[in-house]
N, C-alpha and C positions, 0 to 999 in steps of 0.2 A: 109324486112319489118316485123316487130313485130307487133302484135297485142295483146290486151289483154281484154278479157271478163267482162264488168264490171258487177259488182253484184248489183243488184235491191233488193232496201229496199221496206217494204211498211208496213203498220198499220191499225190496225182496232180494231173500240170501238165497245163494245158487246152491251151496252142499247144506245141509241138514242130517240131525240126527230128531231122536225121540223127544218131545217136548220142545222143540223149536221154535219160535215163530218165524214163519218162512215168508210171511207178506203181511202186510197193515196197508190200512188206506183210512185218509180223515178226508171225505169228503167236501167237509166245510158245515158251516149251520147250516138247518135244516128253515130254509126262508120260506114265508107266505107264497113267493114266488114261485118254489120247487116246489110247494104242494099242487100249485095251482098246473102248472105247467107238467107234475106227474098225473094227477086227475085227467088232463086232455090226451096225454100220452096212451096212457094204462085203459081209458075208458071207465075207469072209476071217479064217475061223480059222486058220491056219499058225501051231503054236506056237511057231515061231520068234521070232515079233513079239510073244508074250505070255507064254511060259510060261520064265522065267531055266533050268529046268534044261534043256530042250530047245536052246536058244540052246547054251547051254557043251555038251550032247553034240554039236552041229553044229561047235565048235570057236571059238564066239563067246563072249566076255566076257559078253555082257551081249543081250538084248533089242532092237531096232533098229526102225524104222517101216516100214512098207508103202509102199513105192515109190510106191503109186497115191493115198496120204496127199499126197505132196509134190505129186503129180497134181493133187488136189483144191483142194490150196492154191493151185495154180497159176491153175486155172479160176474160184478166188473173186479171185485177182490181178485176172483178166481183167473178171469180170463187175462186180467193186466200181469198176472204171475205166471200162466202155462197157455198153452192154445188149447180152446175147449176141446177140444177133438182127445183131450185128455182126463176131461173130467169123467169119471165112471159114474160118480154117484154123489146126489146134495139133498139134503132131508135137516132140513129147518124146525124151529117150533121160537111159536112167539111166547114173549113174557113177562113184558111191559110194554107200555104206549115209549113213541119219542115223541114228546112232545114240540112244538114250535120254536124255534132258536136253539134247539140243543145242536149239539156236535157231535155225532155218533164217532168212535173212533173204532174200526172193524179190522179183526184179525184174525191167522190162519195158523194154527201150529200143530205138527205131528206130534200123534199119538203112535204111533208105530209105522213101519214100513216091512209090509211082507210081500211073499213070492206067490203069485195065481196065474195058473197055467201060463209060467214062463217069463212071467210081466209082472217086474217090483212096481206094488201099488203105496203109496203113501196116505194112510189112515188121519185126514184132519180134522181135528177140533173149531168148531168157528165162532166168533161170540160179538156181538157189537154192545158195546161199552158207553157209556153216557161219563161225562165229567167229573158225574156223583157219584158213579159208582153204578149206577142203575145198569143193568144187562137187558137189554130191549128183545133180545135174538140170540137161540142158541143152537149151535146145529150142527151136523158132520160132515165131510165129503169124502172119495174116496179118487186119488187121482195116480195116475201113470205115472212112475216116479224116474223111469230107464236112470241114463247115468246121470248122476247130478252134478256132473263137468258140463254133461249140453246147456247147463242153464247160467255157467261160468259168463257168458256173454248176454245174461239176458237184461233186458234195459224195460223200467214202466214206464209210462206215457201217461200223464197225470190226465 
């Protein structure tokens, strides 16, 4: 069996207003490989997410990601857009499975930008998205917004 690592694009605009999206990021599919390889990582064995006959005695088709996969994607969203040292606040909720081969495509957009004790915070929206339509993940952050020319040079690293 072959396997092959797919590469994760993603983008980010340096000024923003309300309703923006200020960073995306596509992963790549979600391979047998990256479940397996997030289980050893995460210490989440639940063969649900790795073993196909476990999945079908639980009444699933097929195999599905760890919730806190989409988590993690989430917080490389965050960190390949600003240095964490910026993030205030991330509070997630899940709302679909991803299932096996999907492509989650995750994104970051202001809902507002206000002033707390002295420090513009930027209020995001965050959602991972499926092909179909399907929304796996939906959730908020709240992050350090200072001027948004410091971010005029900011570069992701896929």
């Amino acid at each position: 069996m072959t396997s092959s690592t797919p590469t994760a694009t993603a983008t980010a605009t340096a000024t923003a207003t309300a309703t923006d999206v200020v960073a995306k990021l596509r992963p790549g599919a979600i391979s047998r490989t990256t479940l397996a390889l997030f289980a050893v990582a995460s210490g989440d064995h639940n063969p649900i997410h790795i073993d196909i006959d476990s999945a079908k005695a639980s009444g699933m088709e097929d195999v599905f990601a760890h919730g806190m996969l989409s988590m993690a994607y989430l917080g490389r969203l965050l960190t390949d857009w600003i240095p964490q040292s910026r993030i205030r606040e991330l509070s997630t909720r899940f709302t679909a499975i991803t299932p096996v081969h999907a492509e989650p495509v995750l994104t970051a957009a202001i809902r507002e930008i206000v002033t707390v004790d002295g420090e513009q915070r930027a209020h995001l929206d965050l959602n991972v998205v499926l092909a179909d339509g399907t929304r796996t993940l939906t959730g908020t952050a709240v992050v350090a917004w200072s001027d948004p020319g410091e971010l005029a040079n900011a570069t992701l690293v896929p």
